[in-house]
Structure formats: structure tokens, C-alpha cells
C-alpha positions, 0 to 999 in steps of 0.5 A, a space after each residue: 492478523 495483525 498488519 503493520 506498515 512503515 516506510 513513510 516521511 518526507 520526500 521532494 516533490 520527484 522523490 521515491 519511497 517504499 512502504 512495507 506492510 508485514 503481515 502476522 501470517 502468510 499472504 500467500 494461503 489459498 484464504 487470501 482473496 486480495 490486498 491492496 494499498 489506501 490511501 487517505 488525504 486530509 478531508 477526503 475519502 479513503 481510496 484505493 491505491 493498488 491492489 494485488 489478486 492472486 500471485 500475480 494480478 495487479 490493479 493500479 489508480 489512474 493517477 499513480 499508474 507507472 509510477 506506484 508498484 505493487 509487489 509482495 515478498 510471500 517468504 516475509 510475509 511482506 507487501 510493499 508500495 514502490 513510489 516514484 516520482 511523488 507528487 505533492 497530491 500523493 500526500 495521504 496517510 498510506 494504509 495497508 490492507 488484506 482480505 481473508 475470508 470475509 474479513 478484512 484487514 487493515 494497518 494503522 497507517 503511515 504518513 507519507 507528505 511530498 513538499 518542497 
């Protein structure tokens, strides 16, 4: 399964971007567990953005929570990562990634930089 995203740049700090992660294959087959936008800031740890199980649950971290959306397009083999109001601290390498079976599945990443 190959995933690639885009959609990163620069932005204003109160700025809005929209990543896109396609898939090679559905995401929407009974073998998909999750999927779930990373995110990995200069000497940090990678962590957990939001997240999708199933066709409708969503999970949010506390600090992107009303301001991220998590959403996919099964007929684009699609995820996408609304962002709105970005904050200087949302800086990071964005990464898309997607479980199936015992695998899982990752991008190579997009750039995502908030500054004024």
C-alpha cells in the first residue's frame, strides 16, 4: 500500500490548510482497522494528530481538538486533515498513516510550517 500526502506549506499563523493522503487501494475494505494523521515536530516524538476507526468514529489530540477534521473520501481512496486556525506550535512534518491487518502503513510526510 503505498500513501502519499500533500497539501503542506506555509501558512499565517490563523491560516488554514488541508492535507490529502491517497491510498493505493481502498480504505474503506473490511481489513482496514484505522488510519490517522502524525505529526513529528523538530526533536520531538512523533505523535498522534487524529484518527479514524471505522466509517465514522473519530479521535482528536487535545490540542488540535475544534480546530483539525478528520475525513475521508472511500471513492478517492482519499484521507484528508482540515486544519484551521494554525498555531506556530502545529509546525511539524505531517504523516499519514493506515493500518491493515497487522500492518501498518505510513507516508513519506509533508511539511507544514506556521510563522508570520
Amino acid at each position: 500500500v503505498h500513501l502519499v500526502e500533500s497539501g503542506g506549506g506555509l501558512v499565517q499563523p490563523g491560516g488554514s490548510l488541508r492535507l490529502s493522503c491517497a491510498a493505493s487501494r481502498s480504505l474503506s475494505g473490511a481489513d482496514v482497522r484505522d488510519m490517522a494523521w502524525y505529526r513529528q515536530a523538530p526533536g520531538k516524538q512523533r505523535e498522534l494528530v487524529a484518527g479514524i476507526t471505522g466509517p465514522t468514529s473519530t479521535n482528536y489530540a487535545r490540542s488540535v481538538k475544534g480546530r483539525f477534521t478528520i475525513s475521508k473520501d472511500d471513492a478517492k481512496n482519499t484521507m484528508y486533515l482540515q486544519m484551521n486556525n494554525l498555531k506556530p506550535e502545529d509546525t511539524a512534518v505531517y504523516y499519514c498513516n493506515v493500518n491493515i491487518r497487522f500492518r501498518a502503513y505510513w507516508g513519506q510526510g509533508t511539511q507544514v510550517t506556521v510563522s508570520s
